[in-house]
N, C-alpha and C positions, 0 to 999 in steps of 0.2 A: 504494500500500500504506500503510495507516496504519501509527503510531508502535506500536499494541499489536498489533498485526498483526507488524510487522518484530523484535519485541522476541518474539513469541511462539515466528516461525522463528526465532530466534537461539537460542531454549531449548531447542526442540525438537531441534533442529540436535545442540547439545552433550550432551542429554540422550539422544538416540538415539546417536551416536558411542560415548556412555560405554556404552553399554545392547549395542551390539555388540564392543565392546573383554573387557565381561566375561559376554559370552556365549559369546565366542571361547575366552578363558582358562578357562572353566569345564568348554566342549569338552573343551578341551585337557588338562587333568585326567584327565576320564572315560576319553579314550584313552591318558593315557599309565598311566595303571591297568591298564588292556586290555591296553597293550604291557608293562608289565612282568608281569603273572602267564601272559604265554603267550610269555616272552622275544622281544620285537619290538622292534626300534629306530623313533625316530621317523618314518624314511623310509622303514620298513617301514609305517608307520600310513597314512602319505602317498600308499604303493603300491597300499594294498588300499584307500582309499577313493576314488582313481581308476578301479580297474578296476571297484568296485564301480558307480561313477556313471555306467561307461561301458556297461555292461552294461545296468542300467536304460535306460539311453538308446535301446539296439538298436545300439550301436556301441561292440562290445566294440573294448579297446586292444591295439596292436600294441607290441612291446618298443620300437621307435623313438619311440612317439606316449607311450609310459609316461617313457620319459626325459626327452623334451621338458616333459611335463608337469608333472614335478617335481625338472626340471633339473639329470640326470643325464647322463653321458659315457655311452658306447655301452658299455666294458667294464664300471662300475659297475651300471649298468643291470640286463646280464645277470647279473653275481653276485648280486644286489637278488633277479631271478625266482628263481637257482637256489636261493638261501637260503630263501624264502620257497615254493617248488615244495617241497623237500627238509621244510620243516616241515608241509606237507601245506593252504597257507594259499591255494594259488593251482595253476592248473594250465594248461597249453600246450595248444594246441587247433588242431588245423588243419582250418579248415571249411571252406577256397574250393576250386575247382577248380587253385591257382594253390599247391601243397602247399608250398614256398618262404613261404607269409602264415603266421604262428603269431598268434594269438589270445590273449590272455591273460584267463581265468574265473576268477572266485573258488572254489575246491573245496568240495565237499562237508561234508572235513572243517572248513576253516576257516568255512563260514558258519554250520556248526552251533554252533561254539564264540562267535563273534559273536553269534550270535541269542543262545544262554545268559546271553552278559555283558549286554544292552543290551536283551531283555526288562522285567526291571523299570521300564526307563527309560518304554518305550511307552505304560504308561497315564496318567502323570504330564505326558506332551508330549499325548497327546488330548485331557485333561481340558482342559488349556490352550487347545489348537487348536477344542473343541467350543464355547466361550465368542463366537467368531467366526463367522457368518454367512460365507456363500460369495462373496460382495462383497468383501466384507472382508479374508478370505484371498485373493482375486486383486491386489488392493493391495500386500499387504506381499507377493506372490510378485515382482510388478513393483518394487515397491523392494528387495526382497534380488536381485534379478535385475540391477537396474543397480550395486548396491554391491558385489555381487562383479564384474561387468564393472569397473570402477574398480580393483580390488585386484588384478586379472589384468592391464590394461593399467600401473598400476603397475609389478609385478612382469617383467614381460616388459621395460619401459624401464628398469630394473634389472639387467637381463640381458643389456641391448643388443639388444635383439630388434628 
């Protein structure tokens, strides 16, 4: 590796770092705006965009697999759903033959209030995303993909896991 080479990773390195540190924080903002005008606590934020991702994924979350995730005790947990069940943000589901599995879905009510809040936000992140080629966006999915593995395997050695 040459000298402008090794000096170029070294910029890039910090300059990406800093560039996801305050794209985190900036997140983090947008949602705690969200959780304060529809009264949510942070780990209500933490809740619903778990069950959201899990859902996406075809692998909605179970109250155990919700806890684990954002590293909750079994009785926090369930208060976390009923809180969040009782504001209409989230809903219990039991789709297996095995009526003992509950499901946890984002409700009706609450993704309609999400989609209201975070509409504006949609075309301002297109514009951004349509500047990049499908190449391009498989790139940065593979490097957000390993910097959150990194942040998760962090986290869980924080946890003792």
């Amino acid at each position: 590796m040459e000298v402008n080479e090794t000096a170029e990773r070294t910029r890039l390195r910090r300059e990406l770092v800093d560039l996801l540190n305050t794209y985190s924080s900036e997140a983090q903002h947008i949602g705690h705006a969200f959780a304060g005008q529809h009264r949510l606590h942070a780990t209500d934020m933490h809740a619903l965009l778990a069950v959201m991702h899990a859902e996406r994924r075809g692998t909605p979350l179970t109250p155990g697999k919700l806890g684990e995730a954002i590293g909750l005790t079994s009785g926090a947990t369930t208060a976390l759903i009923d809180r969040l069940e009782r504001g209409g943000h989230l809903r219990r589901s039991r789709e297996s033959a095995d009526r003992r599995v509950v499901h946890l879905r984002y409700a009706d009510a609450g993704m309609a209030l999400a989609l209201s809040f975070f509409a504006p936000l949609a075309p301002r992140t297109d514009e951004v995303m349509a500047q990049f080629g499908v190449d391009e966006l498989q790139v940065i999915e593979k490097f957000l993909q390993g910097m959150n593995g990194a942040l998760i395997s962090y986290r869980d050695e924080l946890r003792g896991h």
